[in-house]
C-alpha positions as CSV (number, residue, x, y, z in Angstrom):
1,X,30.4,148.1,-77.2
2,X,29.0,148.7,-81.0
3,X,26.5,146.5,-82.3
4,X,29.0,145.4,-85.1
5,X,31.3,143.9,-82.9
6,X,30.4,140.1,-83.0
7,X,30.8,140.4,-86.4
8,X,33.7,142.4,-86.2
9,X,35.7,139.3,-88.1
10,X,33.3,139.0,-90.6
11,X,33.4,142.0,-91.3
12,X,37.4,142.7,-91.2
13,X,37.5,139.6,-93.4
14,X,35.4,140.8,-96.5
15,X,35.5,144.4,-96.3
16,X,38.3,146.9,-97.1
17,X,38.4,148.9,-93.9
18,X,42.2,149.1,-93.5
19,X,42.9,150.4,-97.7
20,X,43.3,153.6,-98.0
21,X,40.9,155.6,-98.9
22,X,38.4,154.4,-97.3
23,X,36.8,156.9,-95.2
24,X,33.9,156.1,-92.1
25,X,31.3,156.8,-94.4
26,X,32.2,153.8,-97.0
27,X,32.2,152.1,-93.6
28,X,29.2,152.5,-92.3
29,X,27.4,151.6,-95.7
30,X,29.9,148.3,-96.2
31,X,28.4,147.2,-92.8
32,X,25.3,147.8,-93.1
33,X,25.2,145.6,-96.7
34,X,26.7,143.3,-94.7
35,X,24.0,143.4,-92.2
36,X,20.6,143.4,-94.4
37,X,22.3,140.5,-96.6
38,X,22.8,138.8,-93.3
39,X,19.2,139.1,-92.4
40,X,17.9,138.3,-95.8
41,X,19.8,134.9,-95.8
42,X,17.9,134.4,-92.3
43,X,15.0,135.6,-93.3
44,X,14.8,133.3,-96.4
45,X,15.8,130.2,-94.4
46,X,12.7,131.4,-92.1
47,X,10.4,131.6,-94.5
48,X,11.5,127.8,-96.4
49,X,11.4,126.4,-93.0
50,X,7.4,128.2,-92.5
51,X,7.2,126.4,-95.5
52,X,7.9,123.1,-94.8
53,X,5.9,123.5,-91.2
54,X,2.8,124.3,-92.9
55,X,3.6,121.4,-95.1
56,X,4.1,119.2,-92.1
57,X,0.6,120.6,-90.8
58,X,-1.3,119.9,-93.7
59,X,0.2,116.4,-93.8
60,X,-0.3,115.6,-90.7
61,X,-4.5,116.9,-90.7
62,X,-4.5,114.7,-94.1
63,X,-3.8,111.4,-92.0
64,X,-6.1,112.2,-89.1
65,X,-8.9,112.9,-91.7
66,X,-8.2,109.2,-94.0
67,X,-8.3,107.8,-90.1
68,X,-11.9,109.4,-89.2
69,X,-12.8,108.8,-92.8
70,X,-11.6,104.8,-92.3
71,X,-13.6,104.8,-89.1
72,X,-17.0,105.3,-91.0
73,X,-16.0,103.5,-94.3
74,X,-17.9,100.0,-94.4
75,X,-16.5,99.1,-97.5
76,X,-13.4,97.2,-97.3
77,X,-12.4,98.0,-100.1
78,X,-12.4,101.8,-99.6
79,X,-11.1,100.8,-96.5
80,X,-7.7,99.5,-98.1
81,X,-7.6,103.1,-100.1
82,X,-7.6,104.7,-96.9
83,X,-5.2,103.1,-95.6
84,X,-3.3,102.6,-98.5
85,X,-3.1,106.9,-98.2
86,X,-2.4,106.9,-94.6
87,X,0.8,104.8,-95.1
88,X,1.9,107.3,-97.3
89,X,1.1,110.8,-95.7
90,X,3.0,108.5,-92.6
91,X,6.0,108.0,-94.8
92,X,6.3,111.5,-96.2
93,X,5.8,112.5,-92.3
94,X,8.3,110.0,-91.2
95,X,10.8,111.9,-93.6
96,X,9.8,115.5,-93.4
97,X,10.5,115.1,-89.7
98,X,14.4,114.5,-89.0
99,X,15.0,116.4,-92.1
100,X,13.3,119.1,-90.2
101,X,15.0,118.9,-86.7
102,X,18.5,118.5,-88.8
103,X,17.9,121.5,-90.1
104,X,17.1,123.3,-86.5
105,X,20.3,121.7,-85.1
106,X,21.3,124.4,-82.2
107,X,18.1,126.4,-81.9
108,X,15.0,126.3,-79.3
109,X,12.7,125.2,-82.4
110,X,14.5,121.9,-82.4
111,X,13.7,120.7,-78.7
112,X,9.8,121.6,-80.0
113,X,10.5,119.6,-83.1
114,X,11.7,116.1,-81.0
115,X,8.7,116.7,-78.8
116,X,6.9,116.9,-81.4
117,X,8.3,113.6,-83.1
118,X,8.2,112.1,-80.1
119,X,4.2,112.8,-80.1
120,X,3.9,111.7,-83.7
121,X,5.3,108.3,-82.7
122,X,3.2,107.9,-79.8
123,X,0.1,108.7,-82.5
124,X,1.5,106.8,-85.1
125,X,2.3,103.6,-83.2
126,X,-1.2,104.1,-81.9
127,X,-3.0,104.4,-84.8
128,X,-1.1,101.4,-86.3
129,X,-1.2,98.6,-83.4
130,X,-4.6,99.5,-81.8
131,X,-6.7,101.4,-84.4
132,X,-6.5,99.5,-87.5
133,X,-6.1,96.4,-86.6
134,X,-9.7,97.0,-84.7
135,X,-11.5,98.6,-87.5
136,X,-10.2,95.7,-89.8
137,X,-11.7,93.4,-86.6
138,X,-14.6,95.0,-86.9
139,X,-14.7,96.6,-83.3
140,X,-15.3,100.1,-84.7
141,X,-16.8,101.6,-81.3
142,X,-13.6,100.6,-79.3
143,X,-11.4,102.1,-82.2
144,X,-13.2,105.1,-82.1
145,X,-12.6,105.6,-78.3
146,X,-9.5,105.5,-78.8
147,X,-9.5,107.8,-81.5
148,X,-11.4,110.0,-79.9
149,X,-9.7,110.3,-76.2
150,X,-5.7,109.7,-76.4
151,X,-5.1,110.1,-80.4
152,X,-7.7,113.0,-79.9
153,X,-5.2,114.7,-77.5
154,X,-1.9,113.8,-79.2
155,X,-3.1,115.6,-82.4
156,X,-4.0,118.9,-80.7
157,X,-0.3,118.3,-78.8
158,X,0.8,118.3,-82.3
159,X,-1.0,121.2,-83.6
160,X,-0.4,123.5,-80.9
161,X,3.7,122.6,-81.8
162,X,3.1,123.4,-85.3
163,X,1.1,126.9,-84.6
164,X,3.8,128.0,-81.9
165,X,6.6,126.8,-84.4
166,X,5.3,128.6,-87.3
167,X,4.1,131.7,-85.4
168,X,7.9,132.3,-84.6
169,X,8.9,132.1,-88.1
């Protein structure tokens, strides 16, 4: 069995094997055009997706640092900014997400991708019900546990997604 034949249709659809004239040489270089432009197009797509990972990454440090940051903050008013930011690294998050496991639709990266939703939920839904509202009550100390045990292990969960996700790009 030749390595061209799962894309023997492709290749009997675009390529003028059966003209004459065309002799195994012109063959052989037809498929292997047909080949590297195949893995360019994949390679690109790789390479936006990396992309969009490390976007995803950087977003995602952003809103645990405005959190730590909103944990020291005694200024309400700074407090507000903070937050104001977190809401929207959490939207841009809440976005970049689906539109990323849409795009993985069929592949082993997407199960990573819904576990890793799935994790951001848990940290989000955290953050927002029990975090907040107790920094804004001012028990600071009991948001900070909880920052710094659970939340504390759902972000490295997180990372460790990301650096396995992006490693295989």
């Amino acid at each position: 069995m030749s390595i061209f034949n799962p894309l023997r249709g492709l290749f009997q659809t675009f390529l003028p094997f059966n003209r004459p004239g065309v002799n195994h040489m012109n063959r052989i270089i037809y498929k292997s055009l047909v080949i590297l432009s195949l893995l360019g197009l994949i390679g690109i797509t790789r390479g936006v997706l990396a992309g969009e990972l490390d976007d995803l990454k950087a977003k995602l440090g952003d809103v645990r640092g405005a959190l730590v940051a909103m944990l020291d903050e005694k200024d309400k008013a700074k407090q507000e900014e903070l937050h104001a930011k977190i809401k929207k690294l959490t939207k841009d998050i809440d976005e970049l997400l689906p539109a990323l496991i849409a795009k993985e639709k069929g592949t082993e990266a997407k199960g990573k991708l819904v576990e890793l939703k799935e994790t951001w939920e848990a940290f989000r839904n955290t953050r927002d019900t029990q975090i907040i509202p107790a920094i804004y009550g001012g028990k600071v100390e009991e948001a900070k546990a909880i920052a710094g045990g659970v939340q504390k292990e759902r972000f490295k969960k997180m990372s460790s997604i990301l650096d396995e996700l992006i490693g295989k790009k």
